[in-house]
C-alpha positions in Angstrom: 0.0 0.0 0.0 1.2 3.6 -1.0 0.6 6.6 1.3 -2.1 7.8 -1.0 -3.9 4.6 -0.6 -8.0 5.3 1.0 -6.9 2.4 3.7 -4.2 3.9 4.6 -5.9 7.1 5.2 -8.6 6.0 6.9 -6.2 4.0 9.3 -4.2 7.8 9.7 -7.5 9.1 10.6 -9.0 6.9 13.0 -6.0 7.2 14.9 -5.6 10.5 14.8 -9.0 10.7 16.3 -8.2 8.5 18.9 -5.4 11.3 19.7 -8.1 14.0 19.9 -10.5 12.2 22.4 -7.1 12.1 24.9 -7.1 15.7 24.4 -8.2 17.6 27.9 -9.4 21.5 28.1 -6.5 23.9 29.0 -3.5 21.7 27.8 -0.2 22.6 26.5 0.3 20.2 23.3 3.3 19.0 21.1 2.3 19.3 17.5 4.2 16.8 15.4 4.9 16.8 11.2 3.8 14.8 9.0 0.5 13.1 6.7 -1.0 11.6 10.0 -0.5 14.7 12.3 -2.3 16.4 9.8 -5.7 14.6 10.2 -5.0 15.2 14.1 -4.5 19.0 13.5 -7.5 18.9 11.2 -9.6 17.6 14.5 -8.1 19.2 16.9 -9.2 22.4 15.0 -12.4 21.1 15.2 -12.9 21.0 18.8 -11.1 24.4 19.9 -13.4 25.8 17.1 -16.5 23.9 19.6 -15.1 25.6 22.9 -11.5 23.6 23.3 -9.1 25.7 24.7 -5.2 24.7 24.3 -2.2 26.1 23.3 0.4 24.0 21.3 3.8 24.2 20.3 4.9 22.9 16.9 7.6 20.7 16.1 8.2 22.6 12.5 7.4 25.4 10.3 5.5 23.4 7.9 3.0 22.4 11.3 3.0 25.8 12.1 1.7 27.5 9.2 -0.8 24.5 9.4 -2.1 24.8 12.5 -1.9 29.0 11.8 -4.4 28.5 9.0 -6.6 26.3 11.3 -7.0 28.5 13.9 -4.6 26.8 16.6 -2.7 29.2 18.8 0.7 28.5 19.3 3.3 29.2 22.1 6.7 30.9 20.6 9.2 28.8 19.9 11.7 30.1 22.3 9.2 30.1 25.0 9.3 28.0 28.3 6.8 25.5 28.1 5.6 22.8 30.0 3.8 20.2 27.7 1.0 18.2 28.9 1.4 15.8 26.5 2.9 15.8 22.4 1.2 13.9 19.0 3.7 12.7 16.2 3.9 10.2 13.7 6.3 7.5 13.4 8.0 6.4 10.0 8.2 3.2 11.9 7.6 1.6 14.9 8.9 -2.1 16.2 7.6 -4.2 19.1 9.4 -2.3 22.1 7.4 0.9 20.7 11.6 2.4 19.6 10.8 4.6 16.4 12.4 6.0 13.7 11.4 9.0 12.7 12.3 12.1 10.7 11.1 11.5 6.9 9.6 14.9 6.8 13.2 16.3 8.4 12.2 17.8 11.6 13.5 15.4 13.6 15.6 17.6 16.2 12.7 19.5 16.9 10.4 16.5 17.4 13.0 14.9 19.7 13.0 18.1 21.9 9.1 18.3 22.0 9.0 14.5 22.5 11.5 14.9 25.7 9.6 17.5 27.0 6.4 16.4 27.2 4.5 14.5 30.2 2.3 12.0 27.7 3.9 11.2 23.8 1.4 10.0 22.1 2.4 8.6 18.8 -0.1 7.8 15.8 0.7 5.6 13.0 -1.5 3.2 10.2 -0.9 -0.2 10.8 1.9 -0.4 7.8 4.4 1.2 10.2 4.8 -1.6 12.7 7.5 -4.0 12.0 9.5 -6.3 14.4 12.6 -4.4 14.2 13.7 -1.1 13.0 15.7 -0.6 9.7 15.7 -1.0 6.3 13.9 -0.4 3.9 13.2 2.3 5.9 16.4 4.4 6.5 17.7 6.1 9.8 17.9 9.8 9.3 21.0 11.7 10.9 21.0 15.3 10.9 24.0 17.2 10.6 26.4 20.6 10.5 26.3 21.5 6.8 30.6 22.6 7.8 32.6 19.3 6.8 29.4 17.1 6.6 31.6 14.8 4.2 33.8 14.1 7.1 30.9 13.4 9.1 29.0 10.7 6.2 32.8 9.0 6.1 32.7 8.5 9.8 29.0 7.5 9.6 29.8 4.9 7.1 31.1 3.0 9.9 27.5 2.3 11.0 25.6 2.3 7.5 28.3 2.0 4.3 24.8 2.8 2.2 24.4 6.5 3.2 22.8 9.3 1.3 23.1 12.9 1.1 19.1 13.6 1.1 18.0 16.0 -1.4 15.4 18.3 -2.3 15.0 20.2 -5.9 18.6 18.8 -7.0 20.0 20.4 -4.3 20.7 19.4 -0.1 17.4 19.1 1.8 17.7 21.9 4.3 16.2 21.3 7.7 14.3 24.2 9.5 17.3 24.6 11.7 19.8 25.0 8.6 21.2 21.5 8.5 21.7 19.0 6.2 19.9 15.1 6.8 22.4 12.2 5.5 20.3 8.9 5.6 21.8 6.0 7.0 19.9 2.1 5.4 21.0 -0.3 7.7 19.6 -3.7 7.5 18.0 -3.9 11.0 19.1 -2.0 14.0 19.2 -4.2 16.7 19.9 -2.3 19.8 18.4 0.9 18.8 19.5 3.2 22.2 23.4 2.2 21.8 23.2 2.9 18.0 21.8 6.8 18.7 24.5 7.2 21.4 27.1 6.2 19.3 25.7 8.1 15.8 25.7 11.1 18.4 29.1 10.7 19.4 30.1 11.6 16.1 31.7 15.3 15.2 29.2 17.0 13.2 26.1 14.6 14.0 23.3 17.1 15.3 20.6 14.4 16.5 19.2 11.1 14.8 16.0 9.8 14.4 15.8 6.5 16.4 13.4 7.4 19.0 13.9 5.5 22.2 12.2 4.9 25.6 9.9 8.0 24.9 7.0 6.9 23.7 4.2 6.5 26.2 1.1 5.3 24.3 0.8 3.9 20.6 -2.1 4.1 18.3 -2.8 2.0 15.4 -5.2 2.5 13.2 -5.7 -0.8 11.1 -9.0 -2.0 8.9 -10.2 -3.8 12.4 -10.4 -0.3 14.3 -7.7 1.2 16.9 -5.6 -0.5 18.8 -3.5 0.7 22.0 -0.2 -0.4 22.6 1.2 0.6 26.0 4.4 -0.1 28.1 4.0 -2.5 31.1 6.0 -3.5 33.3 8.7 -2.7 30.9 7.4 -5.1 28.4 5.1 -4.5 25.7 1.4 -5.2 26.0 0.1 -7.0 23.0 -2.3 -4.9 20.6 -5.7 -4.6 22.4 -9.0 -2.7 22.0 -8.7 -1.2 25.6 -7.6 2.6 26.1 -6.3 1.6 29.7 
């Protein structure tokens, strides 16, 4: 299935408005980036335009001129906020709820709003669960556009396939100037030690391997929504509860 697939959409949907319903009057909120976030914003807009009153903070430029033209008021950027709880996507997701994210190349930002919130609540269709992270889809690094050749030759110790990503012909330049090299590794087995040592590296700005920060996962699938939540540090098994 392609992203522009009606299944896939309606899986987005329903579990973006999952997201919504956890929504509570008065709220701080992380607004994530991407196709799914977008049906959240789209609802969330909904209900402040019904009496809802929160204030969210978004986790790129392209989400904020979204959630501007819906009507969703927004903290500064540089502000000191104290998030209730964030909303994102997930490129994808494996059983220990570890993601990788940042296709749409905000992932610094959505790694600082992740951190800072209280509740992460990440949304995905049911094509982004997989046992383990890696390939096909890649890891992205973001990094200082000064020397970022050195940095990709030191990288290439952890992926040899790397890319440079591009946008127009030219390097895809992140909202906070950088550049994103994309690492395909086969499957990324210990996800946490793999972002500490990608971060070690001179140049390396963040990656996207999410880890230990996700505190609810939704799933929309053709069957209806499922909730995936840590317990006990284990994984419970997909259910129909909201526990």
């Amino acid at each position: 299935m392609t992203a522009s697939d009606p299944s896939v959409d309606r899986q987005k949907r329903a579990a973006a408005e999952a997201a919504i319903e956890r929504v509570r009057d008065g709220q701080i909120i992380g607004l994530g980036t991407g196709s799914t976030v977008r049906f959240f914003l789209e609802g969330l807009a909904q209900r402040i335009k019904a009496g809802l009153r929160i204030q969210g903070v978004p986790t790129s430029k392209q989400t904020a001129r979204l959630a501007h033209e819906l009507g969703i008021p927004l903290l500064p950027d540089e502000a000191e906020w104290s998030l209730d709880v964030a909303v994102d996507g997930a490129d994808l997701v494996d059983v220990h709820m570890n993601l990788i994210k940042g296709g749409g190349g905000a992932l610094t930002r959505e790694k600082i709003v992740a951190w800072a919130a209280k509740q992460y609540i990440v949304i995905v269709d049911e094509g982004k669960c997989a046992d383990a992270l890696g390939a096909p889809v890649p890891v992205p690094v973001e990094v200082l556009p000064f020397g970022w050749p050195a940095t990709a030759r030191h990288l290439q110790r952890f992926a040899p396939s790397l890319t440079l990503r591009q946008s127009g012909g030219r390097p895809f330049i992140t909202d906070n100037g950088h550049y994103i090299v994309d690492l395909m590794i086969e499957r990324v087995a210990h996800p946490l030690d793999l972002d500490g040592r990608l971060n070690r590296v001179p140049g390396v700005v963040e990656t996207g391997l999410f880890v230990d920060c996700t505190t609810l996962l939704i799933v929309g699938t053709d069957r209806g929504v499922k909730f995936v939540h840590p317990l006990r540090g284990e994984v419970q098994p997909y259910g129909d509860t909201t526990g």
